[in-house]
C-alpha positions in Angstrom: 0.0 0.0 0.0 1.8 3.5 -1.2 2.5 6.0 1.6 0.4 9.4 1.2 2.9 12.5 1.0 2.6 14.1 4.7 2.8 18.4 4.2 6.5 18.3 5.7 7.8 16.0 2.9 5.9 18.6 0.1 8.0 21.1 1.4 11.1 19.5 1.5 10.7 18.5 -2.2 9.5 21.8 -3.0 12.9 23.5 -1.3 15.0 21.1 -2.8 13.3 21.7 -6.8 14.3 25.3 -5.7 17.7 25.0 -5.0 18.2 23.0 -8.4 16.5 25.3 -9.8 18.9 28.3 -8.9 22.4 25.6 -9.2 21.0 25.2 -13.0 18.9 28.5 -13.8 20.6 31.6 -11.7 18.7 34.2 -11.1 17.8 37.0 -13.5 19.7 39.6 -11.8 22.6 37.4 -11.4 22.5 37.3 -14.8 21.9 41.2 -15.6 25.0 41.9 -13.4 27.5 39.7 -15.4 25.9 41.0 -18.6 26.5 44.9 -17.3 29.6 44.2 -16.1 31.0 42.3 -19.7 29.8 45.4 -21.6 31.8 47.8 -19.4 34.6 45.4 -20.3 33.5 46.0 -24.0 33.4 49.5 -23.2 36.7 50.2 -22.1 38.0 48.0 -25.3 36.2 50.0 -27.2 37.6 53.3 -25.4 41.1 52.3 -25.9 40.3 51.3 -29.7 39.0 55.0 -30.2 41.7 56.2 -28.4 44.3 54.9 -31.1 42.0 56.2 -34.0 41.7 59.9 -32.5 45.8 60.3 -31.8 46.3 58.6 -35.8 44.2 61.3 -36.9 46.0 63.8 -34.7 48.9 63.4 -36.5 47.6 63.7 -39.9 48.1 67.3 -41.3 44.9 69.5 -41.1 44.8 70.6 -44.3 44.9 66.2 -45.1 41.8 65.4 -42.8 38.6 65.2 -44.1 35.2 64.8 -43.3 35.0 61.4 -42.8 37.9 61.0 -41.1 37.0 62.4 -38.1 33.6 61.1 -38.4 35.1 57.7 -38.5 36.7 58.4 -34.9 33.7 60.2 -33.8 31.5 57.1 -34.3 34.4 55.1 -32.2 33.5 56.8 -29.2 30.1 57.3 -29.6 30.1 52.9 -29.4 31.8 53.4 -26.3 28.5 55.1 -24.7 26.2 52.5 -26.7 28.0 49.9 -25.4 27.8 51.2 -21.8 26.4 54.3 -20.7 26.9 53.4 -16.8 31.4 52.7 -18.2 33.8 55.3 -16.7 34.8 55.8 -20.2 31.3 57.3 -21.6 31.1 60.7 -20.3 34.7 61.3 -21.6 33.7 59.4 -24.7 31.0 61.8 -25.1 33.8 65.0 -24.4 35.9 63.6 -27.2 33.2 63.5 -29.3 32.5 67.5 -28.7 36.4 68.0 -29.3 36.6 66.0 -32.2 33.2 68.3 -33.6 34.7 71.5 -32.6 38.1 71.0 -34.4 36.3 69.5 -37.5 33.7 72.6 -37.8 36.7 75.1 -37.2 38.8 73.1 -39.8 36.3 72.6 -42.5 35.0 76.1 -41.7 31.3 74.8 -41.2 29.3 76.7 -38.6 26.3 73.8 -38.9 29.3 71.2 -37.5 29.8 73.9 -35.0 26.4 74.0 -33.8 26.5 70.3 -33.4 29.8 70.5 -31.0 27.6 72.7 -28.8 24.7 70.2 -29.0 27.5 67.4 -28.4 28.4 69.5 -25.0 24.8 70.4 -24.1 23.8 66.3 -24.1 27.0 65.4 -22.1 25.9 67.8 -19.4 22.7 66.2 -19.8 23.7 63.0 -19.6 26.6 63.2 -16.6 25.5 66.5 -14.5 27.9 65.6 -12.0 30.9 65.1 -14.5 34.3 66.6 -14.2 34.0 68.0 -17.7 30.8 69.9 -17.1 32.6 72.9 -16.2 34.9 73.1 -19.1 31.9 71.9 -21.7 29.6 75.2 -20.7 32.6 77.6 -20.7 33.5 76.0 -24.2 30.3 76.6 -26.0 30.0 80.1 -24.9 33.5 80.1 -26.6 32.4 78.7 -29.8 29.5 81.5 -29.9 32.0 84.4 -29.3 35.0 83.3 -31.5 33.4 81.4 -34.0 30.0 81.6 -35.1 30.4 85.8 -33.9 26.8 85.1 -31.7 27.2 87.5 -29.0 24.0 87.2 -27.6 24.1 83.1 -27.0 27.7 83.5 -25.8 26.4 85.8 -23.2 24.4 83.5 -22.2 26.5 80.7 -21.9 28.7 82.8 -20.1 26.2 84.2 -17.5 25.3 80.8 -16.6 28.6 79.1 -15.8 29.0 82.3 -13.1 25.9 81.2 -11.8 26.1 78.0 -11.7 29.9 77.9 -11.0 30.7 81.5 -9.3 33.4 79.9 -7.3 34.9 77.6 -9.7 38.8 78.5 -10.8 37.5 78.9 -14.9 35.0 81.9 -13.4 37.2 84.6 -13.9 37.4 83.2 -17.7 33.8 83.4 -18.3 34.3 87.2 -16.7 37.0 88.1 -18.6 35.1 86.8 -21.5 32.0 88.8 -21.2 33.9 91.6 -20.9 34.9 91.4 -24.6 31.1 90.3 -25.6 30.7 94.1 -24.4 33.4 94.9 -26.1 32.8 93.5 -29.4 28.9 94.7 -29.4 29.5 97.9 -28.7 31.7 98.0 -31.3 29.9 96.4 -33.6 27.1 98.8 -32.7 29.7 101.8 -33.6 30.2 100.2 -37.0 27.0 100.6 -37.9 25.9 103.8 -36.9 29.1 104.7 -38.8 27.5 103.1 -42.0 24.1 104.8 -41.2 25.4 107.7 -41.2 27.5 107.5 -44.6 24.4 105.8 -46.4 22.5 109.0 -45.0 25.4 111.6 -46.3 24.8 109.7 -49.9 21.9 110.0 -50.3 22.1 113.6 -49.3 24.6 114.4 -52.1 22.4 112.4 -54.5 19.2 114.7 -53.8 21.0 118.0 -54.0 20.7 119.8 -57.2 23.8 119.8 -59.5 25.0 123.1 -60.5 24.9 123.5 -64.4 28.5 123.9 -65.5 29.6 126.9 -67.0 31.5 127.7 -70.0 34.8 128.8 -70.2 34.5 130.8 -72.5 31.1 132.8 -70.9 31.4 136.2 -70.4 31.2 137.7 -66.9 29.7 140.6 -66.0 31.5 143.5 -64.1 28.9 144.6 -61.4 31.3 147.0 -59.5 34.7 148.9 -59.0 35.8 149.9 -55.9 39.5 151.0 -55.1 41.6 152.2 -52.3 45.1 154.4 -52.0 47.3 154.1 -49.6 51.2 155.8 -49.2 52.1 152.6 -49.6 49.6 150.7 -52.2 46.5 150.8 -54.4 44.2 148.4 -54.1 41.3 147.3 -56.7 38.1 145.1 -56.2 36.5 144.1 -59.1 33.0 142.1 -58.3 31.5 140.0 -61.8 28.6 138.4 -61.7 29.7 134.9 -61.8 32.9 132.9 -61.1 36.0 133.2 -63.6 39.3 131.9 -63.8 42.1 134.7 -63.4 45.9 135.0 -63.0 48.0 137.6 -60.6 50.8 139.2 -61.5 52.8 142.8 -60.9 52.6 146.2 -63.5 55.6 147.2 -63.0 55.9 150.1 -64.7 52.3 151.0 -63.6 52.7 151.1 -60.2 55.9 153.4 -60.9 53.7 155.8 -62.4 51.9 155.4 -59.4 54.1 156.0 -56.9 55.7 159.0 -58.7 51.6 160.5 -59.0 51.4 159.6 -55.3 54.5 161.4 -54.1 53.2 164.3 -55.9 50.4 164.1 -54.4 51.2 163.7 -51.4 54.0 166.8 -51.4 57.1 164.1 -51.8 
């Protein structure tokens, strides 16, 4: 006659189904944690592979490098962050990637590459707030603003928040210094164009006066008075025409000999 199963000896089987159970199954976040952990591994393989690239291309000659050769790199890095967001090597990943923008838009002259450093710098302050390259990231786009895409009102900006952000931070008196020269440069750029105003206003001045009809050389001009004065010592004549002519001085000798004998007759010499 079979035995019937007493409670104590369903448990037991039941504990023991569950401990095979975990020997040949582990657990799910056992699992998860070896997977995290291999792709930091594949992170940092991936890190030092990008690494390699970025210092080949750094010794290439600028004027050699193209487009897609530092896209080629950029795309290194950005694996490094695919592969593991939560590696020690993604946030600078995500810096090198900025760099690598920056020197490509100022290199290729292309503000639209430009703007995409700044967005690079903007999502790895998004992504890593409390990253050691936070500081330098927001005091680098306000940077790229003023020196390079000549936007003095973003750069301001940029500026205004790292000192409030970071008013104690050593790279504070840069962002001062730097919005010093925004004032600078705006004020002078200001200047310049009041200074074109006013020249497009002094054109269009001389354009709307009436021109003067020019007058013949040969036109006669008419005498409208004499007047004359003596003197001991001179004669002077003033002749007023009625229009402007051309005219040439010179000495009468012998006339004013004349005159000087009449003179100092008349005057008892």
């Amino acid at each position: 006659m079979q035995k019937r199963a007493t409670p104590t000896r369903i448990a037991l089987r039941l504990t023991l189904l569950l401990a095979l159970a975990a020997v040949v199954c582990p657990p799910a976040e056992a699992a998860k944690s070896r997977s995290r952990q291999s792709r930091k591994q594949q992170a940092l393989a991936q890190f030092q592979t990008a690494e390699k690239q970025r210092e080949a291309l750094s010794g290439k000659p600028t004027a050699q490098r193209t487009h897609r050769d530092y896209e080629k790199v950029i795309q290194a890095y950005w694996r490094v962050y695919r592969l593991s967001p939560a590696s020690p090597k993604a946030h600078e990943s995500l810096q090198a990637m900025a760099e690598l923008k920056t020197d490509m838009g100022r290199i290729l002259n292309d503000p639209n590459i430009l703007e995409a450093a700044i967005e690079q710098y903007h999502f790895l302050r998004r992504e890593y707030p409390g990253s050691r390259n936070r500081w330098n990231a927001l005091l680098t786009v306000g940077l790229i603003y003023l020196e390079d895409l000549k936007d003095e009102a973003r750069a301001r900006s940029a500026f205004e928040e790292f000192l409030k952000l970071y008013p104690q931070h050593t790279l504070a008196e840069k962002a001062q210094a730097a919005l010093v020269e925004v004032d600078k440069r705006v004020a002078a750029r200001k200047q310049r164009e009041k200074e074109l105003e006013q020249e497009k206003q002094t054109a269009k001045s001389v354009r709307a006066a009436p021109s003067e009809p020019a007058k013949s050389p040969d036109e006669t001009a008419l005498v409208t008075s004499i007047r004359h004065w003596t003197t001991p010592d001179y004669i002077r004549v003033a002749i007023d025409l009625g229009n402007e002519v051309k005219y040439e001085a010179g000495r009468i000798t012998a006339l004013l000999g004349r005159c000087a004998d009449h003179r100092a007759a008349e005057f008892g010499g």
